[in-house]
C-alpha positions, 0 to 999 in steps of 0.5 A: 143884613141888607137896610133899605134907607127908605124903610129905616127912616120909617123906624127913625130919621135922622137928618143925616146923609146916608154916608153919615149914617153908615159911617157911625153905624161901622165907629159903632161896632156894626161894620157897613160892608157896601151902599148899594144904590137902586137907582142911577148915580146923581152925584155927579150932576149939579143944581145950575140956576138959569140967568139968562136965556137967549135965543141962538143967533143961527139955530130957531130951535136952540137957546143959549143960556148963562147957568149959575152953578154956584161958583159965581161964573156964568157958564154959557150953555147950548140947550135945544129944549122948548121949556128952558127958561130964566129964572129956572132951576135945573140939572146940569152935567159939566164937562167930563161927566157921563151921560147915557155912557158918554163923556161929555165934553166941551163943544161949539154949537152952531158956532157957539161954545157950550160948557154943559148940559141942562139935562132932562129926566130922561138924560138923568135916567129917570124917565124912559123919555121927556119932552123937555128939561128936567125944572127943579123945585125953586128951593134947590140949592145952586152948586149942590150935587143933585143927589142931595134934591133928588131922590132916586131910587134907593140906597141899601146898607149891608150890614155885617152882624157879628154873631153875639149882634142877633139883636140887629138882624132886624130893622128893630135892631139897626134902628135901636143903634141908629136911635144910639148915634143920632138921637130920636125916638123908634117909631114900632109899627102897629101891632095891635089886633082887631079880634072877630073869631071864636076863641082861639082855644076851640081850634088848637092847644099847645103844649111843651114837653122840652121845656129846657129847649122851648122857653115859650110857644105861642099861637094865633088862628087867622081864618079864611086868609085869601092865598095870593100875590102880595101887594106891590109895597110889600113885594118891593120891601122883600126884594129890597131886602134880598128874599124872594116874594112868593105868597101874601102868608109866606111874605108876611111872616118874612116881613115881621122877621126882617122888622122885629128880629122874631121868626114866625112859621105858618101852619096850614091849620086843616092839615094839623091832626088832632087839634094839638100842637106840641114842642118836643124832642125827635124820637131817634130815627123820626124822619122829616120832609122839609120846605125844601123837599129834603127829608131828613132823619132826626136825632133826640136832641133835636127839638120838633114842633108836632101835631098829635100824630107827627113832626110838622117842623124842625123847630127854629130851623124849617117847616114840614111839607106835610103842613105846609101853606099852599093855594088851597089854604084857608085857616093858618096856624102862626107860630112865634116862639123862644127856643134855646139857641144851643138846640137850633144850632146843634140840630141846624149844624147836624142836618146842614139846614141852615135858614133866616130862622136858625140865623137868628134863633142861633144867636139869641131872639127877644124873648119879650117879643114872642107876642108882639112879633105874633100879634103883627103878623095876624094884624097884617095877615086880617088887612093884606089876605082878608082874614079873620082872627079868633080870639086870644093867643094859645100860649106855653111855657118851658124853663126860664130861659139861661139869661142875666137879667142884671150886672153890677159895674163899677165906674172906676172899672170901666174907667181902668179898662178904657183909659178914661176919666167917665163919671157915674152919671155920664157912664149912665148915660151911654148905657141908658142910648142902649136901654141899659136901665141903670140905678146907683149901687153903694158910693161908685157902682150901677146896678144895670138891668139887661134889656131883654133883646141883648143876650149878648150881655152877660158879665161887667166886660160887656157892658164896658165894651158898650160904654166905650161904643157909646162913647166912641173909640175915636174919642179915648185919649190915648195914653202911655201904659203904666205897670210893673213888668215881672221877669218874663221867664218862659214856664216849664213846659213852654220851654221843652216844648220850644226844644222838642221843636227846636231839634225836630226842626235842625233834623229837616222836619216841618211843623204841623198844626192839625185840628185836634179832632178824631173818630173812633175809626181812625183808632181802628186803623190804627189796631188798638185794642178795644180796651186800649186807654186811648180808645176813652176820648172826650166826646163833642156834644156838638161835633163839626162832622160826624167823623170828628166826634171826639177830641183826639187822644193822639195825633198819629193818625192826623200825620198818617193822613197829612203822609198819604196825602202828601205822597199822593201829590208826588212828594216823596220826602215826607217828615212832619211833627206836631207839639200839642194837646192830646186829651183823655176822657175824665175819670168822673162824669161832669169833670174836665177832660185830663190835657197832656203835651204830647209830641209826634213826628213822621218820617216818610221816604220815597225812591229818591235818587241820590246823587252817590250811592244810587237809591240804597239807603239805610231803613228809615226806622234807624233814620228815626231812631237818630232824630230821637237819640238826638232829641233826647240828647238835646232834651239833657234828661234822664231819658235812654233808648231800649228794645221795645218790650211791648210794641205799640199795635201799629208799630212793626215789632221787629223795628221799634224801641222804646223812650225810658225814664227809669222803668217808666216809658216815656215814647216810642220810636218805630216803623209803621206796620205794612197792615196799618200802613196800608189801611191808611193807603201809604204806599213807603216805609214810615217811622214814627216817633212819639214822646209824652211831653207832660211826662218828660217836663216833670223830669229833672234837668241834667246840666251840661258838663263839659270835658278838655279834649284829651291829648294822648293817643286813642287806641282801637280794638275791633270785635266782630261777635255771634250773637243771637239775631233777636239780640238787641245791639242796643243792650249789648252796647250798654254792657260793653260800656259798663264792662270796658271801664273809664278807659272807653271813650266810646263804642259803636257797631260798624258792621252787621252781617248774616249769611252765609259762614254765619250760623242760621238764627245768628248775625255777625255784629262788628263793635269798635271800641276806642280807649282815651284817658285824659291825663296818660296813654294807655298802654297796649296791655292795659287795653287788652285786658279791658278787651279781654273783660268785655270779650268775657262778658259778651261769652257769659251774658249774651253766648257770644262766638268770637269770630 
């Protein structure tokens, strides 16, 4: 929000300098970005005061002058204007100020040092040129900068607004603040109008039929308006303030915007049809030609302004083409309204139109001000464009709008939350310098009543903010922190997830935080089955962008995508994770969204070199299934991998398995299918692992157990065995350790083999079983019949061939 000062001391006048003001306005909470001056920087001259004048002993036309600048010494300056005289007041640059882009310096002139120069309006570049020096008024100040005599140009504050702030986006709101720091009265302009024409019922009626998203619609006819350039003042304000002026309708409506905060649209009056004007939601598909020469198709939800026939204007957004004010106006419609703020930000977010109305209407308008704002801009439009106004506003109104017209505050609240010792009276006070009317309530409570204009306050937390605006932060002692501390123990589910972090981070992968957002065409890559539950995910009422419509259901897709763009920036290594949320949709309409703990990680590889072995590397499904192994291990819960019975649609169903908890499947781990992979244009072998946390949190804790290390001898025996190639190892593995006994310590499959010499339909699988007991040596007959059971078992259970 640009403030010219000179506009706001129109509103109010504080006896301050333009810093000051600046700087309380930012200890307030409204932060002033920059002071942009219009005019040169005076600040470095000062007011000298003429003692002496003299005339120079080898020049007729210089003088040599004693100036007083304040210091009680006085400087002996050459000066060749005709008017210098004692007794004068005037401008002098000292040494090392910049004149006209010189540095000046100390000089000798004709033989005289000269410490200075008197300036005159045009050295001071305030004037293009000047006959002489520049006299200042006899009440300046000797020794002031000249900044604080003389006003040149004008200084602008660009204020940031926060977005709860929509009140201060107007001269109105900056002033109401200034008014809080400084103390004084706003002065409003006049809004009154002189009524001359018929009633303003014979030209127009108005009507709501969205009365949830236009709280109030009002109108005014002004006849017979001159369209032209605006008068100068009123140029010189917009420009000031950063718009552009175009004509004298369009440059009135910005000016009662920029002044009281209320947006306003000017109607061409002939081109309305039907003598009605009409606040309703778009018919799906209705299209719109804006101000800007941009059409757009619009929504239900989106909430128009129309004529008896068609849209004439997004409403709170921007104005149609079709009745816009142009040089063959003569009647104009003004419009001034309340809308929901919810409506103009969804539909302004959605076209990507974004204007000075929808700034403000987003963040929340006066509703008080409707008429007001209305009645000023017909009363400017009667003076600047020679128009008359008709009689009466034509006015509708909708539902109350969703505001709090009062809150309760108790004193030792606020007290409690600022670290202060205010009382009743005093917390009234600072209320009341931001028209918070407050009356007591019971022994030490306010009643509070919300100005219509701060619709950013709703519960006592704001109104405590306000009293420690007031107040000034700078102003609240600090003071030690007092309570009782509780044992600090991380949740549950706070420390598995720190441990599903911790072990996907001591395997090399990376964590992620992607926006938990998705469409419905990401689940097609994915091939999910039309009725796949998370196909059901919550949807935004308000989406970013079209194509993040709904909250995710899982994060695979996000870490598809992170891969293929990472593999298009040449890294051949990819492996990520995200711990996070993943949503489902409610079961019951009005409910929440059901929140789970979902953990997802990728694992993506390239063609690397490596340093031995050259590039033959084991298929990157059995890296991942390592990395889960581990996990689980590391996770010390009741969680084993198996043979995927039925594989996810975008896993390959020849590499994938499955997380258990008991029957229960708790994860996935697989390779990415090549027709999912390459819908998400991934040109490398990528595994996936999946692991509902929320599921495994609920889980009981294994604790570790720990063994001594056995002294005696291990003994090895080999197996290479036939099995059928759809057999999975992993199931032959846990029925070897079950067979062998206490005496196995450990089982592993060193070879896998098919071929030639090898049966088709069949592989050779080699295990390596090794016998420890902790207290003896096993004896070899001992081991042989443990082998010999297992060897049985594989015959009987699987059809084993022993090799």
């Amino acid at each position: 929000m640009r403030v010219p000062l000179s506009w706001l001391r129109e509103w109010i006048a504080p006896d301050a300098p333009v810093e000051e003001i600046a700087e309380r306005l930012t200890r307030a909470g409204l932060e002033v970005d920059a002071i942009e001056r219009t005019g040169p920087d005076l600040g470095a001259f000062v007011v000298g005061f003429v003692r002496e004048r003299e005339k120079h002993p080898d020049a007729d036309r210089l003088s040599v002058c004693r100036v007083d600048l304040g210091d009680g010494d006085a400087h002996t300056i050459v000066c060749g204007a005709p008017n210098v005289a004692a007794g004068q007041k005037v401008a002098v640059a000292r040494p090392g100020t910049v004149v006209l882009g010189r540095k000046l310096g100390k000089s000798k002139i004709r033989g005289v040092s000269s410490h200075g120069m008197i300036c005159s309006a045009a050295e001071l570049e305030l004037a293009d040129e000047s006959d002489g020096i520049l006299v200042l008024p006899e009440d300046a100040p000797v020794g002031a900068p000249l900044d604080r005599v003389l006003a040149a140009g004008d200084a602008v504050l660009d204020v940031a607004i926060t977005a709860n702030r929509g009140d201060c986006a107007s001269m109105l709101g900056i002033a109401r603040e200034v008014r809080a720091a400084f103390g004084g009265v706003v002065a409003l302009p006049p809004c009154d109008v002189a009524e001359a024409g018929p009633p303003v019922e014979r030209a127009v009626a108005v009507a709501i039929e969205a009365p949830d998203l236009c709280h109030r619609y009002a109108a005014r006819v002004v006849r017979g308006v001159r369209i032209a350039p605006s008068p100068a003042w009123l140029a010189r304000r917009l420009e000031a303030a950063g718009l552009r002026p175009i004509d004298v309708v369009v440059d009135v409506t910005n000016l009662v915007l920029h002044e009281l905060g209320q947006p306003l649209h000017a109607f061409d009056l002939a081109k309305l049809r039907g003598g009605r004007v009409v606040a309703r939601r778009a018919t799906d598909g209705e299209r719109i030609e804006t101000l800007d020469g941009r059409t757009h198709a619009l929504a239900p939800d989106d909430l128009v302004i129309a004529d008896a026939e068609r849209a004439v204007a997004i409403a709170g957004v921007m104005g149609g083409a079709n009745s816009e004010v142009d040089a063959a106006t003569v009647d104009v419609l003004l419009e001034s309204a309340h809308f929901a703020p919810r409506a103009v930000r969804r539909t302004a977010r959605r076209l990507g139109l974004h204007s000075e109305a929808s700034y403000r209407f987003e963040r929340g308008v006066d509703r008080a001000g409707v008429e007001r704002a209305l009645d000023r801009a017909a009363r400017l439009l009667a003076e600047l464009a020679g128009g008359v106004v008709d009689t009466g506003r034509a006015v509708a109104t909708g539902d109350a709008p969703d505001v709090v017209e009062g809150v309760a505050l108790e004193t030792a609240r606020v007290n409690r939350l600022l670290g202060t010792d205010l009382g009743r009276d005093a917390i009234a006070a600072l209320l009341g310098a931001q028209d918070i009317a407050c009356a007591p309530r019971g022994a030490d409570a306010l009643a509070c009543a919300i100005p219509t204009h701060r619709n950013d306050l709703r519960i006592p937390a704001d109104l405590v903010e306000e009293v420690a605006r007031m107040h000034g932060y700078d102003a609240i002692e600090p003071r030690a922190l007092e309570g009782v501390l509780g044992s600090g123990a991380k949740p549950a589910w706070l420390e598995l997830g720190d441990a599903i972090r911790d072990a996907f981070a001591a395997e090399g992968l990376t964590e992620v935080a992607t926006f938990p957002f998705l469409d419905a065409a990401a689940l097609d890559a994915l091939g999910l089955d039309p009725g796949d539950p998370r196909r059901a995910m919550p949807r935004v009422v308000n989406p970013i962008a079209e194509s993040e419509s709904a909250l995710r259901s899982t994060h695979v897709p996000a870490l598809l995508a992170l891969v293929r763009d990472n593999r298009s920036r040449q890294v051949d290594r990819v492996a990520l994770f995200e711990v996070s949320r993943v949503f489902e949709a409610p079961a019951e309409a009005g409910a929440l969204p059901r929140e789970r703990w979902r953990a997802t990680a990728v694992l993506a590889r390239g063609r690397e070199k490596r340093l031995w072995g050259g590039e033959a590397r084991e298929p990157v499904f059995f890296e991942a299934k390592g990395v889960a192994e581990r996990l689980v291990a590391r996770l010390r819960r009741p969680v084993r991998l198996a043979a995927s019975r039925a594989p996810e649609p975008y896993l390959h169903p020849g590499a994938c398995a499955d997380l258990l908890a008991g029957k229960d499947r708790v994860g996935v781990v697989g390779e990415l299918h090549p027709a999912v992979a390459a819908r998400f244009e991934i040109d490398t072998p990528v595994a996936v692992i999946e692991v509902d946390s929320s599921a495994v949190g609920d889980l009981p804790t294994r604790l570790p157990r720990y063994r001594e290390v056995s002294r005696h001898p291990q003994s090895r025996r080999d197996l290479a065995v036939v099995l059928d190639r759809d057999q999975p190892v992993a199931e032959v593995l846990g029925a070897i350790g079950k067979k062998a006994g206490d005496a196995l310590a450990a089982v592993e499959v060193f070879d896998r083999y098919e071929g030639p010499g090898v049966p088709e339909g069949k592989v050779s699988v080699a295990f390596r079983l090794v016998y420890q007991l902790p207290d003896r040596t096993l004896t070899d007959e001992e081991v042989s019949q443990a082998t010999d059971r297992v060897v049985q078992m594989l015959q009987q259970r699987f059809a084993a061939e022993l090799r």
